[in-house]
GULUM-994273 format. One record per residue (C-alpha): residue in three letters; residue number from 1; x, y, z. Coordinates in nm, 3 decimals. Example, Ala and Ser with C-alpha at 12.3 -4.5 7.8 and 13.67 -1.06 7.14 Angstrom:
<rs>
r aa = ALA; i = 1; x = 1.230; y = -0.450; z = 0.780 $
r aa = SER; i = 2; x = 1.367; y = -0.106; z = 0.714 $
</rs>
This chain:
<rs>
r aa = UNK; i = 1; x = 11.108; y = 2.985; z = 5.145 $
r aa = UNK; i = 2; x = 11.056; y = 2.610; z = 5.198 $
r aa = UNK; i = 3; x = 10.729; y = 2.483; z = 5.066 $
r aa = UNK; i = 4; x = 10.751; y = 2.238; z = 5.283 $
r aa = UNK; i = 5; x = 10.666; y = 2.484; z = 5.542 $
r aa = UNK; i = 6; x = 10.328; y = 2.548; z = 5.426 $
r aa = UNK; i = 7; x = 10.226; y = 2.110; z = 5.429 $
r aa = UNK; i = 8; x = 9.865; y = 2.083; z = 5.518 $
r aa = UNK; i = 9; x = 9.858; y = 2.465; z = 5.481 $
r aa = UNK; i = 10; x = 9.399; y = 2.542; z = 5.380 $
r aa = UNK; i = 11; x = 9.329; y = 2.716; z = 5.016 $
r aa = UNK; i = 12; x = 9.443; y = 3.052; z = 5.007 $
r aa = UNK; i = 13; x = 9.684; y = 3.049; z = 5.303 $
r aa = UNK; i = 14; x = 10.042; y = 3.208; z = 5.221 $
r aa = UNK; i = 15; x = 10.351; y = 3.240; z = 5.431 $
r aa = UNK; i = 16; x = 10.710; y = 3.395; z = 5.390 $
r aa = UNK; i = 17; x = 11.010; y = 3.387; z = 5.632 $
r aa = UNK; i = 18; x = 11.302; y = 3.659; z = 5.707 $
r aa = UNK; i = 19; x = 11.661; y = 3.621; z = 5.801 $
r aa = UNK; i = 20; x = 11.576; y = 3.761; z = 6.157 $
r aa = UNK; i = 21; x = 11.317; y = 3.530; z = 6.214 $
r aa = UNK; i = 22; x = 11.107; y = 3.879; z = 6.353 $
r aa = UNK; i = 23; x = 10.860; y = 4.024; z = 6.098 $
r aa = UNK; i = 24; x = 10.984; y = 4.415; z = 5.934 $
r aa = UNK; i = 25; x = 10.866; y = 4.643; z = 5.712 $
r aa = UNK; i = 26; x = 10.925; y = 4.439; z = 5.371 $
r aa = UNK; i = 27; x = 10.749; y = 4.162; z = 5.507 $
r aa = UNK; i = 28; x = 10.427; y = 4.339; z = 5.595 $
r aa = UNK; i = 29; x = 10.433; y = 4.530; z = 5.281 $
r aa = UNK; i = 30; x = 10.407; y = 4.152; z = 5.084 $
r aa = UNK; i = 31; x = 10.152; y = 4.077; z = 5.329 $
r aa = UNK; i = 32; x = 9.970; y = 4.371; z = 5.216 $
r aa = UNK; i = 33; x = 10.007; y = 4.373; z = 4.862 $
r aa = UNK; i = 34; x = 10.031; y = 4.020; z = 4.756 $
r aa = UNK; i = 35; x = 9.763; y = 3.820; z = 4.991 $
r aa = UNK; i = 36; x = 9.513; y = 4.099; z = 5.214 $
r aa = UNK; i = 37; x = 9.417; y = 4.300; z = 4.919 $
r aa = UNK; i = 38; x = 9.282; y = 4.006; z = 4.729 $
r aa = UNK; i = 39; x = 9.024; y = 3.998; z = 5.020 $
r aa = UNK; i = 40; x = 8.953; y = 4.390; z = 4.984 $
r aa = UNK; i = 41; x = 8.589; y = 4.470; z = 4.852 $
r aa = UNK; i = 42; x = 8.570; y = 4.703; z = 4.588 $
r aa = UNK; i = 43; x = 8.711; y = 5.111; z = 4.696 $
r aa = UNK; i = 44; x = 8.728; y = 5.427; z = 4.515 $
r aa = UNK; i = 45; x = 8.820; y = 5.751; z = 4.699 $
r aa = UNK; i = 46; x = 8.478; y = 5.828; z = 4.828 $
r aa = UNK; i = 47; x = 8.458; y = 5.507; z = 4.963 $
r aa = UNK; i = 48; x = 8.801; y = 5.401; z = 5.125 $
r aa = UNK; i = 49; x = 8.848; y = 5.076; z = 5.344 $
r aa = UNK; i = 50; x = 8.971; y = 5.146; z = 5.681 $
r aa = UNK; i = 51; x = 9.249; y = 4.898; z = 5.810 $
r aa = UNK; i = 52; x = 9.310; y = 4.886; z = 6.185 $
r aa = UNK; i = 53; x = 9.633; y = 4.780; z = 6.356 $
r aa = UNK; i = 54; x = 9.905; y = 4.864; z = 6.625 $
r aa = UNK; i = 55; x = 10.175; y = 5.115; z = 6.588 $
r aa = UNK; i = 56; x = 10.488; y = 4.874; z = 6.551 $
r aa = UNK; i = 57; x = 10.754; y = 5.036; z = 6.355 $
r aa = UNK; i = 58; x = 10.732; y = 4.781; z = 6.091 $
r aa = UNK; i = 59; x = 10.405; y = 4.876; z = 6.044 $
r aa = UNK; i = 60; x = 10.477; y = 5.253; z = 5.964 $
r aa = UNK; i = 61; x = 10.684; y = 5.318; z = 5.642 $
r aa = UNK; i = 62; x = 10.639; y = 5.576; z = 5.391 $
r aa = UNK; i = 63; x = 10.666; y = 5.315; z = 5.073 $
r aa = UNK; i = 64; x = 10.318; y = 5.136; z = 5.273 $
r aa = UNK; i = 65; x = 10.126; y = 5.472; z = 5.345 $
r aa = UNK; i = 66; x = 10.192; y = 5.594; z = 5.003 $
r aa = UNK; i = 67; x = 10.073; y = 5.239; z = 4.815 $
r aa = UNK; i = 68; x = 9.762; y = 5.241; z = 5.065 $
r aa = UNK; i = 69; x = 9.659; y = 5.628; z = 4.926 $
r aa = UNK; i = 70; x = 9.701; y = 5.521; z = 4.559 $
r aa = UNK; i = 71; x = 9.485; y = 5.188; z = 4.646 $
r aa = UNK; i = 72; x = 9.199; y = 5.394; z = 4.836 $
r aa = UNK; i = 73; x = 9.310; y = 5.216; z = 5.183 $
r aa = UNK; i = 74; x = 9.317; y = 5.403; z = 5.497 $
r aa = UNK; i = 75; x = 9.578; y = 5.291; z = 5.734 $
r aa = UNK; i = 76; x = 9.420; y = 5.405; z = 6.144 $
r aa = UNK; i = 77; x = 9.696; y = 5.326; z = 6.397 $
r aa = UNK; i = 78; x = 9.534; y = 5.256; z = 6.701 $
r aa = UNK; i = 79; x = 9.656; y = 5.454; z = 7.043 $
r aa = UNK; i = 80; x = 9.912; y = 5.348; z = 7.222 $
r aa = UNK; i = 81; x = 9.859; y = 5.088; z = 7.504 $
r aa = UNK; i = 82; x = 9.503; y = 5.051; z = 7.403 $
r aa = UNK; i = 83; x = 9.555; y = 4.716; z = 7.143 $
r aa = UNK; i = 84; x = 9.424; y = 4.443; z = 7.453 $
r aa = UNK; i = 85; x = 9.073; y = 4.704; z = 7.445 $
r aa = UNK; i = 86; x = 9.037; y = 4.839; z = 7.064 $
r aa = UNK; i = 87; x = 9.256; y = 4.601; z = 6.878 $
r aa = UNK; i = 88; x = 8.947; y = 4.300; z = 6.752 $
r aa = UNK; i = 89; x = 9.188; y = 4.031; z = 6.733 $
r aa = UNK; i = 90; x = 9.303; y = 4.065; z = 7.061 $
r aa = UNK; i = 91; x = 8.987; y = 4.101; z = 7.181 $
r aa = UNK; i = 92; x = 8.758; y = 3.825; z = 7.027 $
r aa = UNK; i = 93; x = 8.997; y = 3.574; z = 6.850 $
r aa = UNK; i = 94; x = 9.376; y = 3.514; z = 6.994 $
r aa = UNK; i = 95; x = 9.217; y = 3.392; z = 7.291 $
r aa = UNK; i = 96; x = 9.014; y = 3.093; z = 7.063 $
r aa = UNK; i = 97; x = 9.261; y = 3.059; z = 6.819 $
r aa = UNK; i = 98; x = 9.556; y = 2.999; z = 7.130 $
r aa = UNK; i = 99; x = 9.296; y = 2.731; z = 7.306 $
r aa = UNK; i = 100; x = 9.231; y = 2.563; z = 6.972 $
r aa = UNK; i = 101; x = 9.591; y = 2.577; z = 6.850 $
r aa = UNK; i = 102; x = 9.679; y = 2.385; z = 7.185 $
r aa = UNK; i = 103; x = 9.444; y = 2.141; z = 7.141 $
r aa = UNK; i = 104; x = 9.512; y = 2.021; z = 6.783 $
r aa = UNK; i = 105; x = 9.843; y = 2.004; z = 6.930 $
r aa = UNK; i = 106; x = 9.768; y = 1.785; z = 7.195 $
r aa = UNK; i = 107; x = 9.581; y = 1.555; z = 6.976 $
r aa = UNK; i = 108; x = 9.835; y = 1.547; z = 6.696 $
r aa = UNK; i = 109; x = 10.117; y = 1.418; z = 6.978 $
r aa = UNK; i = 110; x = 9.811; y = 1.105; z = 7.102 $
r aa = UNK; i = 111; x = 9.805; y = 1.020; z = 6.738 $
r aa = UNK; i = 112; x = 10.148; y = 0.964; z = 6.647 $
r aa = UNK; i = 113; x = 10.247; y = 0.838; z = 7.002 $
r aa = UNK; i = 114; x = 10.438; y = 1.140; z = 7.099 $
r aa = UNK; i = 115; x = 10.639; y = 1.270; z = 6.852 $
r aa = UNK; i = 116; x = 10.771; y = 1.631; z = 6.870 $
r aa = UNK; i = 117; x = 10.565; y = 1.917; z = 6.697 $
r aa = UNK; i = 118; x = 10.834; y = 2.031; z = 6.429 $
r aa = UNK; i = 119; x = 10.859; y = 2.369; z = 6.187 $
r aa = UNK; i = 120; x = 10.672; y = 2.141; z = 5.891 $
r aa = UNK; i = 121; x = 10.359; y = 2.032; z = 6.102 $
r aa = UNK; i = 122; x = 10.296; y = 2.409; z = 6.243 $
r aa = UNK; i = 123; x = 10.105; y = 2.550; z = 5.915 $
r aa = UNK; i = 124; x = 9.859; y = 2.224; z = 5.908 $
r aa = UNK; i = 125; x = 9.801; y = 2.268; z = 6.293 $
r aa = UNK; i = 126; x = 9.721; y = 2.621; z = 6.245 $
r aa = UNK; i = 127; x = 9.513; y = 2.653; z = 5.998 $
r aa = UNK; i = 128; x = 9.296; y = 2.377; z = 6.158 $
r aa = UNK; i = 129; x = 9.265; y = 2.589; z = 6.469 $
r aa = UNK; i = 130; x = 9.254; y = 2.859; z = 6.240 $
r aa = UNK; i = 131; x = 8.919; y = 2.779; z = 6.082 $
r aa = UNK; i = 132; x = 8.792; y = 2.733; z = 6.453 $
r aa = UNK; i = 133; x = 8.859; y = 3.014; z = 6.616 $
r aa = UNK; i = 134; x = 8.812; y = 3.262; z = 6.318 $
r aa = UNK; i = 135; x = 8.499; y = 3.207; z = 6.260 $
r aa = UNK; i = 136; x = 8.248; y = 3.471; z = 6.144 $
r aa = UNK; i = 137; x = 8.057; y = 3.477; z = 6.442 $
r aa = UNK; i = 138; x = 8.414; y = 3.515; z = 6.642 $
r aa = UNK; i = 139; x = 8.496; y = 3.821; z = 6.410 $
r aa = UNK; i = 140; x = 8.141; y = 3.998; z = 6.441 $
r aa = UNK; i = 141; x = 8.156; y = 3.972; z = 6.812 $
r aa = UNK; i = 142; x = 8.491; y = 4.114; z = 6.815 $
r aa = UNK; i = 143; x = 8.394; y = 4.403; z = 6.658 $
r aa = UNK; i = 144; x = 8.131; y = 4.473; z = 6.847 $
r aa = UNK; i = 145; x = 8.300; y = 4.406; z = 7.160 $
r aa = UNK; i = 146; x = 8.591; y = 4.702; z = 7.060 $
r aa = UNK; i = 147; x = 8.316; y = 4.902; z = 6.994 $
r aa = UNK; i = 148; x = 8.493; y = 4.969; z = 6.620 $
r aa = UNK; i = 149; x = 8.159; y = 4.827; z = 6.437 $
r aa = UNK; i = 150; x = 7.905; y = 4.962; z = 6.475 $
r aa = UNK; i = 151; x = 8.053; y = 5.274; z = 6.650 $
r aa = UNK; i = 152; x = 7.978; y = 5.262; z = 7.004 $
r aa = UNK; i = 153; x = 8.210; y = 5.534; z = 7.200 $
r aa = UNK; i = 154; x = 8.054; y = 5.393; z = 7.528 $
r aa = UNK; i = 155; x = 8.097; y = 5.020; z = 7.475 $
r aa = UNK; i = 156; x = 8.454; y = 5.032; z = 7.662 $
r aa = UNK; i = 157; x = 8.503; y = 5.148; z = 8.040 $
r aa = UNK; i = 158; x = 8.707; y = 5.451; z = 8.066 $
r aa = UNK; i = 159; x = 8.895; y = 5.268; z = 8.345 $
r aa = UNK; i = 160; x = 9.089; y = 5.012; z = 8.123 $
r aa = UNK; i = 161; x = 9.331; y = 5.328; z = 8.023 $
r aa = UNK; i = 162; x = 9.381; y = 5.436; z = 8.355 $
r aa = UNK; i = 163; x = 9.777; y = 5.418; z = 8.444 $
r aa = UNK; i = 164; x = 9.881; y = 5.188; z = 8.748 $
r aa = UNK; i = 165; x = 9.889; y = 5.408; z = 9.018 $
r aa = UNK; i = 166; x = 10.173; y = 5.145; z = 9.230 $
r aa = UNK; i = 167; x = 10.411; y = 5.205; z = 8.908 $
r aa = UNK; i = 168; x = 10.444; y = 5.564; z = 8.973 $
r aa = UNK; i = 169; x = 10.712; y = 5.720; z = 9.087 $
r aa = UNK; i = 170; x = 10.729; y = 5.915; z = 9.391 $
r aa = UNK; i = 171; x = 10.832; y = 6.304; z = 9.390 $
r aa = UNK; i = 172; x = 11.170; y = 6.430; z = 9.526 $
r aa = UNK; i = 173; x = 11.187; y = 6.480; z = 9.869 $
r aa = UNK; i = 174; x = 11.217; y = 6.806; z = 9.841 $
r aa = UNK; i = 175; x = 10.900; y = 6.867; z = 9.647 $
r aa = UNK; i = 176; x = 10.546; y = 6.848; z = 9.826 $
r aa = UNK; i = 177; x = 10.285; y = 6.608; z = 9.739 $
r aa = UNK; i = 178; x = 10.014; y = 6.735; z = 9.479 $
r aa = UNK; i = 179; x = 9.742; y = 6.537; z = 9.616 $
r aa = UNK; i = 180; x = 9.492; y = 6.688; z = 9.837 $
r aa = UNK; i = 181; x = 9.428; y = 6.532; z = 10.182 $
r aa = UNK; i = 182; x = 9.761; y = 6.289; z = 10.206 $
r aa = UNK; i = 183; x = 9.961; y = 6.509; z = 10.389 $
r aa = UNK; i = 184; x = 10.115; y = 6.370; z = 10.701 $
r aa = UNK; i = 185; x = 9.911; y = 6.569; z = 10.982 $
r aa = UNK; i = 186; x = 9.560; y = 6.431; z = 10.774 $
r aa = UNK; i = 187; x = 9.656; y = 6.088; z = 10.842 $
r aa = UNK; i = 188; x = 9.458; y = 5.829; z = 11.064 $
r aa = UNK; i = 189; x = 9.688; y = 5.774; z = 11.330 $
r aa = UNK; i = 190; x = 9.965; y = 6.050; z = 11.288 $
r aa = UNK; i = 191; x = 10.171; y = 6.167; z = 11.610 $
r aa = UNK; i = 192; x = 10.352; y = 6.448; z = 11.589 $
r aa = UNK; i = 193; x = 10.758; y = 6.404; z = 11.646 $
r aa = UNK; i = 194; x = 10.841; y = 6.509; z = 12.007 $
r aa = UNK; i = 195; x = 11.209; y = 6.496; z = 11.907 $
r aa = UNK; i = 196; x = 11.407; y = 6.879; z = 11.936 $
r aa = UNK; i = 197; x = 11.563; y = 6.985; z = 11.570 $
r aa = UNK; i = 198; x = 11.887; y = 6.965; z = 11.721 $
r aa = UNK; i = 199; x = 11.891; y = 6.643; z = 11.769 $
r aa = UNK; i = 200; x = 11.962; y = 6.384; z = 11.486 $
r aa = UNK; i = 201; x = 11.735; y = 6.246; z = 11.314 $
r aa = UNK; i = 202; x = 11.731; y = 5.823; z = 11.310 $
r aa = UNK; i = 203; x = 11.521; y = 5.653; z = 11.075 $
r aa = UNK; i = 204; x = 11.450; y = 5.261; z = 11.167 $
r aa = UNK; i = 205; x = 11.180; y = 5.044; z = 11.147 $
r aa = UNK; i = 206; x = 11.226; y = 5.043; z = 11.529 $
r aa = UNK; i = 207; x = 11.098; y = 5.398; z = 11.557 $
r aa = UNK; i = 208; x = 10.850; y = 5.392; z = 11.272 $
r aa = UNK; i = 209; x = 10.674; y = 5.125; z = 11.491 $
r aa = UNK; i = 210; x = 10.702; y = 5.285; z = 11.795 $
r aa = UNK; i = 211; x = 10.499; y = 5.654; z = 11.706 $
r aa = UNK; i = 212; x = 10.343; y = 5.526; z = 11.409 $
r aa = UNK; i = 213; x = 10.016; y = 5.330; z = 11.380 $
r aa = UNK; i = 214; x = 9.974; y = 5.050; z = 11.102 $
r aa = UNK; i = 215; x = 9.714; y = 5.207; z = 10.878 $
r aa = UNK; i = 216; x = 9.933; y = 5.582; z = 10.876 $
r aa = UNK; i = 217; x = 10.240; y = 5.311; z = 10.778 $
r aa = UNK; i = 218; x = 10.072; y = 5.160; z = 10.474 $
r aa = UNK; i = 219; x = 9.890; y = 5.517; z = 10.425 $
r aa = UNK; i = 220; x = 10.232; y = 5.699; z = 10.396 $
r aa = UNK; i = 221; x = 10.354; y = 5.433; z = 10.211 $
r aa = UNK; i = 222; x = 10.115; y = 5.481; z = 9.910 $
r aa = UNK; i = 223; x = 10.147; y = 5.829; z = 9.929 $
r aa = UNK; i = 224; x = 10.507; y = 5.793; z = 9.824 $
r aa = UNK; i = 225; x = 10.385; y = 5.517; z = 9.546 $
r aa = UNK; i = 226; x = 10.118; y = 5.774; z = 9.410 $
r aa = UNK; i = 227; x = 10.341; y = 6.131; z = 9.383 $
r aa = UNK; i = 228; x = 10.473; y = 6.134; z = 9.082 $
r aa = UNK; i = 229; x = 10.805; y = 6.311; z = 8.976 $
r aa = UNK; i = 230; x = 10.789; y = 6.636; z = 8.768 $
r aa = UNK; i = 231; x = 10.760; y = 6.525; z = 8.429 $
r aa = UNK; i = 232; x = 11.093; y = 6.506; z = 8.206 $
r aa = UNK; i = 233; x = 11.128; y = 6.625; z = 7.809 $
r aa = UNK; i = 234; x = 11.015; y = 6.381; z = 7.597 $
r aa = UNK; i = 235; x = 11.169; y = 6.239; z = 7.319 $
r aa = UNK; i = 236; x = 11.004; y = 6.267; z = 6.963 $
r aa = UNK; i = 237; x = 10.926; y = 5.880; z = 6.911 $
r aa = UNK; i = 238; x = 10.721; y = 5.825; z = 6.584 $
r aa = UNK; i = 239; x = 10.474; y = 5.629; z = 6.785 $
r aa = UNK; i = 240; x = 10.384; y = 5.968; z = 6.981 $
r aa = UNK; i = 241; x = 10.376; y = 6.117; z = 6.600 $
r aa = UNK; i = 242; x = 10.089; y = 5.846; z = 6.489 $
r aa = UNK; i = 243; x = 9.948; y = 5.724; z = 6.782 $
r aa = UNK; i = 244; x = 9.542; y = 5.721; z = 6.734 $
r aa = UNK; i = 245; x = 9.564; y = 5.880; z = 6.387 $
r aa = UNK; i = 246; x = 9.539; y = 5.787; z = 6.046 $
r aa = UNK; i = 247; x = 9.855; y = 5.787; z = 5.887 $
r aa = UNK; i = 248; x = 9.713; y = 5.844; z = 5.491 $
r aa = UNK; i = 249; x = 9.607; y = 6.141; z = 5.565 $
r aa = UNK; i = 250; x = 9.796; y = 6.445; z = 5.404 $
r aa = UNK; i = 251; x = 9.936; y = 6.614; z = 5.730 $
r aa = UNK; i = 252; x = 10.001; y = 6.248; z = 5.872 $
r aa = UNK; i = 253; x = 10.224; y = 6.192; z = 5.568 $
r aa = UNK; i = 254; x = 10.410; y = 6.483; z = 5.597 $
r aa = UNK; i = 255; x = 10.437; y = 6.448; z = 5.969 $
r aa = UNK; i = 256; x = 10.645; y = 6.094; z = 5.916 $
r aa = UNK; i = 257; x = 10.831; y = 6.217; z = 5.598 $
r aa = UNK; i = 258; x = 11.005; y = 6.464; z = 5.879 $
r aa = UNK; i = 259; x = 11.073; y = 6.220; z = 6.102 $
r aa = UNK; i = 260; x = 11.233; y = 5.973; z = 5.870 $
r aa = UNK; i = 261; x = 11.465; y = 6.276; z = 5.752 $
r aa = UNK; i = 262; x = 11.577; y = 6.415; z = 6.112 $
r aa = UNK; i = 263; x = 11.634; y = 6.051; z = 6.176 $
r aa = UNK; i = 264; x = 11.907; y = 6.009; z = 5.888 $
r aa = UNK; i = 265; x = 12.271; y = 6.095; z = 5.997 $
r aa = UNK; i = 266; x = 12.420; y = 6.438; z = 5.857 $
r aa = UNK; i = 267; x = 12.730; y = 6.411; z = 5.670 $
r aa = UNK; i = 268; x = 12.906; y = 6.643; z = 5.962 $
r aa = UNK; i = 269; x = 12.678; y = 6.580; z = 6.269 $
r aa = UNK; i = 270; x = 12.649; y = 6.309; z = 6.504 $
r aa = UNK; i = 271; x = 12.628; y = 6.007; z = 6.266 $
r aa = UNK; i = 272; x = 12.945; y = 5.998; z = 6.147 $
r aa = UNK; i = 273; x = 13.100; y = 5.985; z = 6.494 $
r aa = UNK; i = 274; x = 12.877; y = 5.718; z = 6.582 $
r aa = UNK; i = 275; x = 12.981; y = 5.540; z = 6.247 $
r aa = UNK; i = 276; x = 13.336; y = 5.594; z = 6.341 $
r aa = UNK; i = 277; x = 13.330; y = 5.444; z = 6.698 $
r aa = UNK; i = 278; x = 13.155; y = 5.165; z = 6.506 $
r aa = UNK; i = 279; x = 13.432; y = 5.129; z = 6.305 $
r aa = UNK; i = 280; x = 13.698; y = 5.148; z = 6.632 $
r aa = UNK; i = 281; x = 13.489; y = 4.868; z = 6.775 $
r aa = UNK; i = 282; x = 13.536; y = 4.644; z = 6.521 $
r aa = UNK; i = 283; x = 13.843; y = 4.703; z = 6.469 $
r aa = UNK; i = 284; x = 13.961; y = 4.647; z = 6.829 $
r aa = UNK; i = 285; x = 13.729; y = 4.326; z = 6.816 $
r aa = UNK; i = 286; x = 13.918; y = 4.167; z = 6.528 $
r aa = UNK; i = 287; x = 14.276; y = 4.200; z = 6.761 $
r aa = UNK; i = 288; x = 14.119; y = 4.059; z = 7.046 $
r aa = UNK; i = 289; x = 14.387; y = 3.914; z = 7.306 $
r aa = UNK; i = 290; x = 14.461; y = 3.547; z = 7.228 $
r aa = UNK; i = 291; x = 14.603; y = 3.265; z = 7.554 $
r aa = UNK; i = 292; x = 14.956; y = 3.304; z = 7.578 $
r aa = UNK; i = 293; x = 15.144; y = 2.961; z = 7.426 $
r aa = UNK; i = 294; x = 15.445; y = 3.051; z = 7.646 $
r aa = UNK; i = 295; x = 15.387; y = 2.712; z = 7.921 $
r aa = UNK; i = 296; x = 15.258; y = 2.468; z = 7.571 $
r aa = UNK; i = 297; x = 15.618; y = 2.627; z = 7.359 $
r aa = UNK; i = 298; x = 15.835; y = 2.524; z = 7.714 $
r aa = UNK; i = 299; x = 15.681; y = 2.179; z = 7.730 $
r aa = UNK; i = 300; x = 15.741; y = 2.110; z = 7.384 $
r aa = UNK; i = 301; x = 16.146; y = 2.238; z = 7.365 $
r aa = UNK; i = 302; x = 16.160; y = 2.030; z = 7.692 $
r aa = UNK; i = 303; x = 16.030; y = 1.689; z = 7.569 $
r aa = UNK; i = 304; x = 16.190; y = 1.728; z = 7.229 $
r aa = UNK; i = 305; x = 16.461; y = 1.493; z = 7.291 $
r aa = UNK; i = 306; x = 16.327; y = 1.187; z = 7.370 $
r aa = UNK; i = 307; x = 16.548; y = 0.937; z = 7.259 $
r aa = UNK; i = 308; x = 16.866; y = 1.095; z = 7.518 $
r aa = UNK; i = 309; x = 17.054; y = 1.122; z = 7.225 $
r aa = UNK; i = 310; x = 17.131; y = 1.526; z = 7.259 $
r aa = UNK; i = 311; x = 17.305; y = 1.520; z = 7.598 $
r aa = UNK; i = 312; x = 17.471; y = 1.794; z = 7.619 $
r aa = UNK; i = 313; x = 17.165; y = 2.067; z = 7.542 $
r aa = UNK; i = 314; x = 17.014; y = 1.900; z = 7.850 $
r aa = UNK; i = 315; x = 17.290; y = 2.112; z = 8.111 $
r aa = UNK; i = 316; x = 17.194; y = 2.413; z = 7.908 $
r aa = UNK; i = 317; x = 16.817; y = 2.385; z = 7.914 $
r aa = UNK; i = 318; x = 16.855; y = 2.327; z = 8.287 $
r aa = UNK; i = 319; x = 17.077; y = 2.605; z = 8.370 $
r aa = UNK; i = 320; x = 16.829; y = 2.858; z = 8.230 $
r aa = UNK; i = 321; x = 16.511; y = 2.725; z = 8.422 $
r aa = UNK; i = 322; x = 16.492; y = 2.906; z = 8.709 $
r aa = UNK; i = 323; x = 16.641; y = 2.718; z = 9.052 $
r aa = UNK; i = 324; x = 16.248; y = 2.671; z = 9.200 $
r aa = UNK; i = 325; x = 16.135; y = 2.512; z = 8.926 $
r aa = UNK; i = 326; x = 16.385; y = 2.248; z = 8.922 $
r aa = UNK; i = 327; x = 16.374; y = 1.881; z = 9.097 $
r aa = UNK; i = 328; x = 16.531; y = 1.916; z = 9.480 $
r aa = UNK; i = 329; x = 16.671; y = 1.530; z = 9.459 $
r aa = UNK; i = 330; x = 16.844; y = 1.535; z = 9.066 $
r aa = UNK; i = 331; x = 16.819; y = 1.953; z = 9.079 $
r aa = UNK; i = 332; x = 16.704; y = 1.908; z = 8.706 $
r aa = UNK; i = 333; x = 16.345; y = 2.021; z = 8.563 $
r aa = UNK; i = 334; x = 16.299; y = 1.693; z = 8.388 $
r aa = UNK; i = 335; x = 16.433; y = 1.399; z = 8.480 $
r aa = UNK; i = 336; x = 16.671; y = 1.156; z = 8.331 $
r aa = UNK; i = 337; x = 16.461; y = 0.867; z = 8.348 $
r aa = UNK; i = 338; x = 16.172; y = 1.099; z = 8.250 $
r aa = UNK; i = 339; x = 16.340; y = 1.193; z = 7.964 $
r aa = UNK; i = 340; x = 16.439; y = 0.884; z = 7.815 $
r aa = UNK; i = 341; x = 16.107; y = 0.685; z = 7.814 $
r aa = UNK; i = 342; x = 15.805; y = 0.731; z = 7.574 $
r aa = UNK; i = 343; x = 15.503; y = 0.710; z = 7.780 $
r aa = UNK; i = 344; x = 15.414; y = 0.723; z = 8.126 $
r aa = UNK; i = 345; x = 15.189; y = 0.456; z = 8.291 $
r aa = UNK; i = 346; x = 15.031; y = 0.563; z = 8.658 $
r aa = UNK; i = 347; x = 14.865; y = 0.280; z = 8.864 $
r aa = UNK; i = 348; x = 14.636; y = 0.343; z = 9.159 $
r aa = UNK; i = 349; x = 14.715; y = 0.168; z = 9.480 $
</rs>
């Protein structure tokens, strides 16, 4: 890594930098192990330190969970789609540290009249807006506020987990509606279809307007945005494996161990046809069709002579161009006097 990265960077800041540009799994492990541990208070086995964070698969790996059980560190993956409610840096101290960050940044482009923000002045603009918006009151508060310390299991409203209820899909048409009291005949406004069952059935806006009233509209409409479909099989996602758990805990680390395994590829199962399609692709990628050279190879025979001094290739060249291609005054491709010169000069008139 550049040092030059980390100009204007506060005492004990550190900083690293992958290929990707995206953090991974070695990346957090050096995190761990070479800067957030020296900030650790003391921990033996009956009394652990608890570290809360999200479920991103960088996050989870087995080399991590097993250096946090030797070092007396509990690693508690918070549920899933609950990190803008439980996670205390979301809560309490993005928001600051975003506002702050943007205003250093402001400033720093009125003091040198406008110059771009580049990769080497990011560190010493962040850790100024750093030291603002982490500040220890900021950190209690957000604590508190996630209701992670002290334990409060009624400091957050049950309703900030609730699903959206307009991103749900709507049943088959086949299947009735599971919800009580949204069937068509309960609906303000409903009129019962005077059309025979013989007769076929036209939907249109036309008719909709015609025998049904506005509210029943809308009202039908989120009917059909609240029934859901019957639920499919879901897939085995580590995620749903650690979601809301501890992941040093014996059954936890078992649990992921059995993942990782029936992720690997046997040596006759699917994995090897996927590596050997792999291998087709890049194959067939290397001997990619090139522009044909055919038109560039006819110009150049063609203009070859240019000194007239070959005259008697020029009937043969001729003969074997075909007859619409040739002049319809000198019945020639190229011209004699086309021929014979070295450059062309066009005027406009």
């Amino acid at each position: 890594m550049n040092s030059a990265l980390l100009k204007g960077s506060t005492p004990g800041a550190d900083g690293t930098v992958s290929e990707s540009g995206w953090c991974n799994s070695e990346i957090f492990k050096h995190y761990l192990q070479s800067h957030l541990i020296k900030y650790f208070p003391e921990r033996s086995e009956s009394c652990p330190v608890v570290l809360f964070y999200d479920g991103h698969r960088s996050h989870i790996n087995l080399n991590i969970v097993q250096w946090a059980r030797q070092e007396h560190i509990i690693l508690f993956i918070l549920p899933a789609h609950t990190s803008h409610v439980l996670q205390s840096m979301d809560v309490g101290c993005f928001g600051p540290f975003e506002n702050f960050f943007n205003r250093c940044g402001h400033k720093f482009m009125r003091e040198t009249c406008g110059r771009s923000i580049t990769k080497f002045d990011i560190c010493q603009l962040a850790c100024s807006a750093y030291l603002k918006a982490l500040s220890p009151e900021n950190l209690q508060s957000a604590f508190r506020k996630s209701e992670i310390f002290p334990l409060n299991q009624n400091a957050v409203n049950p309703s900030h987990f609730l699903p959206s209820t307009a991103l749900q899909q709507e049943k088959s048409q086949s299947e009735p509606c599971s919800q009580p009291g949204l069937e068509p005949s309960n609906m303000p406004g409903f009129e019962p279809s005077t059309q025979s069952n013989n007769e076929p059935c036209i939907e249109s806006d036309v008719v909709i307007s015609k025998t049904v009233s506005p509210a029943s509209f809308f009202t039908n409409k989120e009917t059909s945005m609240t029934c859901k479909k019957p639920p499919t099989k879901k897939r085995k996602y580590l995620s749903t494996i650690v979601s809301g758990k501890a992941i040093t805990e014996d059954d936890m680390f078992e649990a992921i161990k059995e993942h990782e395994a029936a992720r690997k590829p046997s040596s006759t199962g699917k994995g090897n046809k996927t590596s050997e399609k792999g291998k087709k692709q890049k194959k067939s990628n290397k001997s990619d069709p090139v522009p044909s050279t055919s038109v560039i190879r006819k110009q150049t025979e063609v203009f070859t002579n240019v000194d007239g001094d070959d005259d008697g290739d020029d009937d043969g060249d001729d003969n074997s161009i075909d007859e619409s291609e040739k002049c319809c005054v000198c019945n020639k491709f190229t011209p004699d006097e086309v021929r014979g010169i070295v450059c062309l000069c066009y005027s406009l008139l």
